[in-house]
N, CA, C and O atoms as a GROMACS GRO file, in nm:
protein
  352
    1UNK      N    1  -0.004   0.394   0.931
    1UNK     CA    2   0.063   0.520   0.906
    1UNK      C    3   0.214   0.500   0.921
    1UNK      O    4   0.246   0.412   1.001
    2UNK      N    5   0.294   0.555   0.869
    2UNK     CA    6   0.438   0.512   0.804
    2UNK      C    7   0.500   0.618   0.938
    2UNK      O    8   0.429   0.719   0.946
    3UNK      N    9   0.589   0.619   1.021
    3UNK     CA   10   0.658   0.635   1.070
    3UNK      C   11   0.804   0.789   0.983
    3UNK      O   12   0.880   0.780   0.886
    4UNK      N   13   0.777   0.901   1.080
    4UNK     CA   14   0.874   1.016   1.002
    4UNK      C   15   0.985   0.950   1.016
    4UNK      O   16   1.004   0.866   1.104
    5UNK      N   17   1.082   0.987   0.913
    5UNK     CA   18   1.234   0.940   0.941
    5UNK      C   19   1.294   1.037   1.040
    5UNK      O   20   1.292   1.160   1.030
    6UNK      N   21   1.343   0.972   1.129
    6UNK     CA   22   1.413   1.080   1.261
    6UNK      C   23   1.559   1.113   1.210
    6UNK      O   24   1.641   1.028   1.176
    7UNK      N   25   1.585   1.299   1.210
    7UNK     CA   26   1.653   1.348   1.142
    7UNK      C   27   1.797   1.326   1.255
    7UNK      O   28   1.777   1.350   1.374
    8UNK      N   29   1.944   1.279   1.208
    8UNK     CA   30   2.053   1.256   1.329
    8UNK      C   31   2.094   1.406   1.279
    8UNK      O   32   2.070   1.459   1.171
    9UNK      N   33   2.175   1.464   1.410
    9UNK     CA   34   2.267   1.555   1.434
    9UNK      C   35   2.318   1.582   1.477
    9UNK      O   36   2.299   1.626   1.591
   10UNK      N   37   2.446   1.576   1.406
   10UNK     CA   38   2.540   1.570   1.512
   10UNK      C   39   2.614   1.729   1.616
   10UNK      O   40   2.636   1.837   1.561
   11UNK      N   41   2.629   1.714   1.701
   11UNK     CA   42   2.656   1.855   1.807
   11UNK      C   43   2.748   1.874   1.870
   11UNK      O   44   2.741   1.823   1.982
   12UNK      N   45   2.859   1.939   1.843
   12UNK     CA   46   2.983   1.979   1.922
   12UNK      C   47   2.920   1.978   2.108
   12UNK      O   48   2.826   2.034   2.163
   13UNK      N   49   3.019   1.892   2.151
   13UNK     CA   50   3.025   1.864   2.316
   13UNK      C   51   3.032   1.999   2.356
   13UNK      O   52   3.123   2.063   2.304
   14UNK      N   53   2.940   2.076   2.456
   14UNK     CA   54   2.947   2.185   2.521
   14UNK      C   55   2.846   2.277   2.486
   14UNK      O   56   2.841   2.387   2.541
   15UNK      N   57   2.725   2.227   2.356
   15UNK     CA   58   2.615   2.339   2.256
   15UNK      C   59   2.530   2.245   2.347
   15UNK      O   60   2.447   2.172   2.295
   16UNK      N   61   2.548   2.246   2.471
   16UNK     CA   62   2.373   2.188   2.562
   16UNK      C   63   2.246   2.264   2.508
   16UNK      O   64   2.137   2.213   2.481
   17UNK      N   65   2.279   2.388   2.497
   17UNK     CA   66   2.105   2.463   2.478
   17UNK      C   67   2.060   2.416   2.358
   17UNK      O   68   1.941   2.397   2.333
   18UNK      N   69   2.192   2.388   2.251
   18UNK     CA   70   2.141   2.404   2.104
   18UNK      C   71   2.106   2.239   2.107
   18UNK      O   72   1.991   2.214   2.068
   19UNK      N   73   2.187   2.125   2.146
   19UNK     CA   74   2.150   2.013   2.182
   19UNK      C   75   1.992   1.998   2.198
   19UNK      O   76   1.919   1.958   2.107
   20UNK      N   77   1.956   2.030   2.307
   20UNK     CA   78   1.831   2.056   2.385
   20UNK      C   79   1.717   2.071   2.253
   20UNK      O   80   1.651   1.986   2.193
   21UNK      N   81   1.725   2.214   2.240
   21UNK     CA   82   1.679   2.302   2.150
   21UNK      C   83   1.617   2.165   1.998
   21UNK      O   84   1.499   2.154   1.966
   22UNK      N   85   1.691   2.113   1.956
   22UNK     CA   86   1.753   2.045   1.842
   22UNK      C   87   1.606   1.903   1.871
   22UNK      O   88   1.519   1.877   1.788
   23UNK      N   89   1.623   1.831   2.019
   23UNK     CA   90   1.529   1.755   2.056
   23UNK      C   91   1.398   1.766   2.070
   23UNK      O   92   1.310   1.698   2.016
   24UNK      N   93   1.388   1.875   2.162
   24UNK     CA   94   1.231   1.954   2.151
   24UNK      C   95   1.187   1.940   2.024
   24UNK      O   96   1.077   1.886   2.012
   25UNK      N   97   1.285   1.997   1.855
   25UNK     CA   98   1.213   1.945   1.758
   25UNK      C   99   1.211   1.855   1.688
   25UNK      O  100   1.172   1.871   1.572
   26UNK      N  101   1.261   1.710   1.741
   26UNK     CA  102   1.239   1.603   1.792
   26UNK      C  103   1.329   1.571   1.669
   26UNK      O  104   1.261   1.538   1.572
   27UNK      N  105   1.430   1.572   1.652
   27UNK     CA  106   1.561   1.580   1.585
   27UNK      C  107   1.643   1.461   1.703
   27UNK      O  108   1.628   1.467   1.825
   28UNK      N  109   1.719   1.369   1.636
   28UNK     CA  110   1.778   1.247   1.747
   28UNK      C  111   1.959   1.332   1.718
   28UNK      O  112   2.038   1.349   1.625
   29UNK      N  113   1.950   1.357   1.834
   29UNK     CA  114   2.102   1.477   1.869
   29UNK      C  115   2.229   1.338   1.943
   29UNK      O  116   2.192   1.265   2.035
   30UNK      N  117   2.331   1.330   1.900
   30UNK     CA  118   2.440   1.272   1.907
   30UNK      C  119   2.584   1.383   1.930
   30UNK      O  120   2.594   1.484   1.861
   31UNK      N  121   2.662   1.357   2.010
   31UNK     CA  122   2.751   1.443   2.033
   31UNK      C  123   2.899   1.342   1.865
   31UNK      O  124   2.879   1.228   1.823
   32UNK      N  125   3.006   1.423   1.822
   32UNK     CA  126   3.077   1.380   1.766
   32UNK      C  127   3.129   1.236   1.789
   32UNK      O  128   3.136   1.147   1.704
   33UNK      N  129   3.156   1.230   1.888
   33UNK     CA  130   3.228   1.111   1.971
   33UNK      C  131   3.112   0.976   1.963
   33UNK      O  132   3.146   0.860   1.981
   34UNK      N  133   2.998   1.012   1.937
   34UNK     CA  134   2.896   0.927   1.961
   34UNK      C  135   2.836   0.796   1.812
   34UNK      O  136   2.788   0.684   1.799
   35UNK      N  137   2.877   0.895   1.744
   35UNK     CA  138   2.838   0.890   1.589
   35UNK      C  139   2.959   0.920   1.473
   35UNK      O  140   3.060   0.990   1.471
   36UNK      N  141   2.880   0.814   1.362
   36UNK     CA  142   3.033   0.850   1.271
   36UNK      C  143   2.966   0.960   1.148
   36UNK      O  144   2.861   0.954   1.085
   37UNK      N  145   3.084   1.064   1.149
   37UNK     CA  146   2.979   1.216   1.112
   37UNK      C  147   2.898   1.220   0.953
   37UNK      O  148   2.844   1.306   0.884
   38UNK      N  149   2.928   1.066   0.944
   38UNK     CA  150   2.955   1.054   0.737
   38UNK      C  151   2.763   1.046   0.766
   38UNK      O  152   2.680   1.106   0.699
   39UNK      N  153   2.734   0.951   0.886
   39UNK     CA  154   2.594   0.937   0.936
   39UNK      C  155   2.480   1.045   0.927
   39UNK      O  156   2.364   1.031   0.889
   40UNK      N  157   2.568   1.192   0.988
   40UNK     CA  158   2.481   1.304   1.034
   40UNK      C  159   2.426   1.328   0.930
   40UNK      O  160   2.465   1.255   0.839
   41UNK      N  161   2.312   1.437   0.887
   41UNK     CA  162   2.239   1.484   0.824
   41UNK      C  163   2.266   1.668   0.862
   41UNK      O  164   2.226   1.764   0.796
   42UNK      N  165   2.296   1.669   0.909
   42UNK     CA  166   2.406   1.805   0.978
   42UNK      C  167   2.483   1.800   1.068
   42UNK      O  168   2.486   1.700   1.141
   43UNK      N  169   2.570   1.914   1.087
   43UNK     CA  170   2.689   1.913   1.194
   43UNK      C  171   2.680   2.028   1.247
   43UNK      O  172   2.682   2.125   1.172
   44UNK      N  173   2.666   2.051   1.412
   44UNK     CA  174   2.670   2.161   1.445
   44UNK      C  175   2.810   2.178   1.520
   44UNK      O  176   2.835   2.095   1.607
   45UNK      N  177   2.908   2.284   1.492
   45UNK     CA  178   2.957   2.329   1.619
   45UNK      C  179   2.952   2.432   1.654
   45UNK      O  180   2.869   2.515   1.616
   46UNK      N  181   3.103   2.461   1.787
   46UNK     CA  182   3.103   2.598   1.835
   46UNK      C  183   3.146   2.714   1.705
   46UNK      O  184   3.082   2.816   1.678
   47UNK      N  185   3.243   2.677   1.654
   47UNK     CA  186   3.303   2.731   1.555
   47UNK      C  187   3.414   2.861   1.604
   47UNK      O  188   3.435   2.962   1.536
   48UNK      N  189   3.487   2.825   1.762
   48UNK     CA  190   3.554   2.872   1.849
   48UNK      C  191   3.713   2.843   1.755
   48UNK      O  192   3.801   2.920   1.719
   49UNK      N  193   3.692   2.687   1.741
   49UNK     CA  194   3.830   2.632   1.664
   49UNK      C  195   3.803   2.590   1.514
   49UNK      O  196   3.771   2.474   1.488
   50UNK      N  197   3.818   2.692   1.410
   50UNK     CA  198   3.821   2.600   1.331
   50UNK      C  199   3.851   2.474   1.216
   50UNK      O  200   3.816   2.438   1.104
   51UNK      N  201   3.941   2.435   1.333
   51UNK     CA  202   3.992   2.250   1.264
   51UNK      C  203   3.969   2.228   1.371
   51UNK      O  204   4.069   2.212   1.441
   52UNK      N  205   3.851   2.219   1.433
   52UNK     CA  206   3.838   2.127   1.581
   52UNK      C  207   3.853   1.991   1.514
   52UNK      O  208   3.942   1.916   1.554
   53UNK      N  209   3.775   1.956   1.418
   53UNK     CA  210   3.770   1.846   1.323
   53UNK      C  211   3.866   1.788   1.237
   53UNK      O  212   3.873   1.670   1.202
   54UNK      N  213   3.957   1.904   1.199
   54UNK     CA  214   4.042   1.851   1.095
   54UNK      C  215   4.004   1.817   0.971
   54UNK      O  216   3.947   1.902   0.902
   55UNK      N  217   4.029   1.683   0.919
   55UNK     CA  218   3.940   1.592   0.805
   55UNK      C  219   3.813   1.556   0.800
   55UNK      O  220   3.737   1.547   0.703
   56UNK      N  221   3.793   1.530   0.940
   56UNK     CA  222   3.666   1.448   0.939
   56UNK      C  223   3.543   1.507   0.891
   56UNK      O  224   3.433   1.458   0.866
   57UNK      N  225   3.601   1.657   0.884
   57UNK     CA  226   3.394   1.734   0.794
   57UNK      C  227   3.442   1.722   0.664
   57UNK      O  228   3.365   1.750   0.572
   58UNK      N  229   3.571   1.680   0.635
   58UNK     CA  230   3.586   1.715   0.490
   58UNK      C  231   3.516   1.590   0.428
   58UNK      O  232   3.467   1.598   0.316
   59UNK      N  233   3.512   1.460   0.510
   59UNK     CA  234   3.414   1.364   0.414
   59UNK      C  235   3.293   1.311   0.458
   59UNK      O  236   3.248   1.199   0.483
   60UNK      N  237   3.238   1.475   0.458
   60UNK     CA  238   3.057   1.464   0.489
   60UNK      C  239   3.000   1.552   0.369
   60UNK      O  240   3.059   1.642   0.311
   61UNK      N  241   2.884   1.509   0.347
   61UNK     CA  242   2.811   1.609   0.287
   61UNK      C  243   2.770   1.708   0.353
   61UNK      O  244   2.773   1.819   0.299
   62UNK      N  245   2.718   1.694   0.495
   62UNK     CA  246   2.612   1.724   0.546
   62UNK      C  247   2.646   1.864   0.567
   62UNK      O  248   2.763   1.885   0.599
   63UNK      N  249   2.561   1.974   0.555
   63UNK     CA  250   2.548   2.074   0.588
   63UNK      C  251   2.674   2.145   0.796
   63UNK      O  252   2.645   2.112   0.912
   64UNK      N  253   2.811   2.250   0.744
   64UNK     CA  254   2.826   2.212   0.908
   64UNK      C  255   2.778   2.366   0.927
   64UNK      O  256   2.808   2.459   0.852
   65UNK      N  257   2.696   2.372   1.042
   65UNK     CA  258   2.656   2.485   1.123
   65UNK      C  259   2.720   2.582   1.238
   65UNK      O  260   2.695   2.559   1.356
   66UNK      N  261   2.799   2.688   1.200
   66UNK     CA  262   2.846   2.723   1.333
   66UNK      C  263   2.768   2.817   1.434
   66UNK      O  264   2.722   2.925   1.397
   67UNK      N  265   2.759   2.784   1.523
   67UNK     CA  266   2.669   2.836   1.658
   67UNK      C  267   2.749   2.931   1.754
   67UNK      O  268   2.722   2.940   1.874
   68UNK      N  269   2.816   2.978   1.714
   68UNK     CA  270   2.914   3.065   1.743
   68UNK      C  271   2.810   3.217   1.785
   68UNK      O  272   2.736   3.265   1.698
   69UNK      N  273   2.819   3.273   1.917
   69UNK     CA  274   2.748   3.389   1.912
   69UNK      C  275   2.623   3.384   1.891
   69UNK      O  276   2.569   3.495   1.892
   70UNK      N  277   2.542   3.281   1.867
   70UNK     CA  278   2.378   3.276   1.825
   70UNK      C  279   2.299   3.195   1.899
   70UNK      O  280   2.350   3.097   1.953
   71UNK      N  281   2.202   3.216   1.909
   71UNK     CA  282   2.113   3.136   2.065
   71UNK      C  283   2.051   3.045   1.984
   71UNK      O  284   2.014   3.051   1.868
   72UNK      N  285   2.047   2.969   2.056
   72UNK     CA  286   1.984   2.833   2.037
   72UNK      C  287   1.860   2.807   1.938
   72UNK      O  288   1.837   2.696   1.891
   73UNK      N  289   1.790   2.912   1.915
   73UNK     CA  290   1.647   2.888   1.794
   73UNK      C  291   1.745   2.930   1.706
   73UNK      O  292   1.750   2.855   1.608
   74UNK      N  293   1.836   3.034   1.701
   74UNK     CA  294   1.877   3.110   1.549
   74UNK      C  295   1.946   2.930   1.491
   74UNK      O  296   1.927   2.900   1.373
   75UNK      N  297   2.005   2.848   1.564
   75UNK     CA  298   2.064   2.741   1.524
   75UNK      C  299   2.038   2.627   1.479
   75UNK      O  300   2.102   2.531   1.435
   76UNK      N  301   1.863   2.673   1.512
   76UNK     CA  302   1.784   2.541   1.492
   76UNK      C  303   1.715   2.572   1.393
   76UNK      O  304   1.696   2.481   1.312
   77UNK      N  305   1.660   2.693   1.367
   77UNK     CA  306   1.623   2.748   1.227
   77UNK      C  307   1.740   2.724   1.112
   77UNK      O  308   1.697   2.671   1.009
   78UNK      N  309   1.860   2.749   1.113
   78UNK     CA  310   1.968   2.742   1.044
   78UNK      C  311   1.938   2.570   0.997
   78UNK      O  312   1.901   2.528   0.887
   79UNK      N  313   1.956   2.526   1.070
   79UNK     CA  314   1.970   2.365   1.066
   79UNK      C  315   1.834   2.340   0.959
   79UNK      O  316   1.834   2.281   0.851
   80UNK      N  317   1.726   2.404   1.029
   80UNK     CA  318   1.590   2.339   0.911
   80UNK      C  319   1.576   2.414   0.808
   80UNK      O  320   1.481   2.396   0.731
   81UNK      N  321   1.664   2.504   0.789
   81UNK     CA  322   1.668   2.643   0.673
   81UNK      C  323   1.788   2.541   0.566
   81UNK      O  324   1.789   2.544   0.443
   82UNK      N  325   1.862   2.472   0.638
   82UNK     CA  326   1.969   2.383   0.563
   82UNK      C  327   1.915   2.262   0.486
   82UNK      O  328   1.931   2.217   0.372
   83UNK      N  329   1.844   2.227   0.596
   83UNK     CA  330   1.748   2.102   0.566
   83UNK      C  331   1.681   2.061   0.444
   83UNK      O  332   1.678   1.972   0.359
   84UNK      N  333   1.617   2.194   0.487
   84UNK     CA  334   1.492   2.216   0.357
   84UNK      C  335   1.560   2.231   0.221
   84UNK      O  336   1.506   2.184   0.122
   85UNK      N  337   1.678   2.293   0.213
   85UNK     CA  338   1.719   2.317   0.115
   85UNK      C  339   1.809   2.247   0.007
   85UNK      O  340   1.846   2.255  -0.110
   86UNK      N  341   1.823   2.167   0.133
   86UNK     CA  342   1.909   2.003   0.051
   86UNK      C  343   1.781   1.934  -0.018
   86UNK      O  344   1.793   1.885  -0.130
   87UNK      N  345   1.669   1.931   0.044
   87UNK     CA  346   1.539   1.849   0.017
   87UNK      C  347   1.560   1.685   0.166
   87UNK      O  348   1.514   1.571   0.165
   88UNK      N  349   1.618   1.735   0.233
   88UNK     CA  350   1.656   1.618   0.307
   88UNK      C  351   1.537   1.610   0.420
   88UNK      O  352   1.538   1.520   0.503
   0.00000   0.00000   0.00000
């Protein structure tokens, strides 16, 4: 039996619940600093600042998520609502 591909995502430093949240559905969670974001398959942040990033989302594809005000499932649904819809 072939092995699922484990989905990376990347997570603004300080989204612990959504972090968390993200693993439980067994999603391999990387903070920015950890990973290079061109890698991710999504990007979550706070969406407190937004050019926390600057350039660096500008050369991703990946879907970015802001978690701003929303608990931790609304973010993880978002993420597989994104997912699905790329076909990724």
């Amino acid at each position: 039996m072939r092995k699922a591909k484990t989905r990376l995502i990347a997570v603004e430093d300080g989204l612990t619940p959504v972090a968390a949240a993200l693993r439980d559905k067994g999603y391999t969670v990387r903070s920015f600093t950890e990973v290079d974001l061109k890698e991710a398959e999504a990007i979550v942040v706070s969406g407190q600042d937004d050019d926390f990033l600057g350039s660096r989302l500008t050369h991703t594809r990946a879907p970015v998520i802001r978690a701003e005000g929303r608990a931790a499932d609304e973010v993880v649904r978002d993420v597989e609502d994104r997912l699905g819809r790329l076909g990724v």
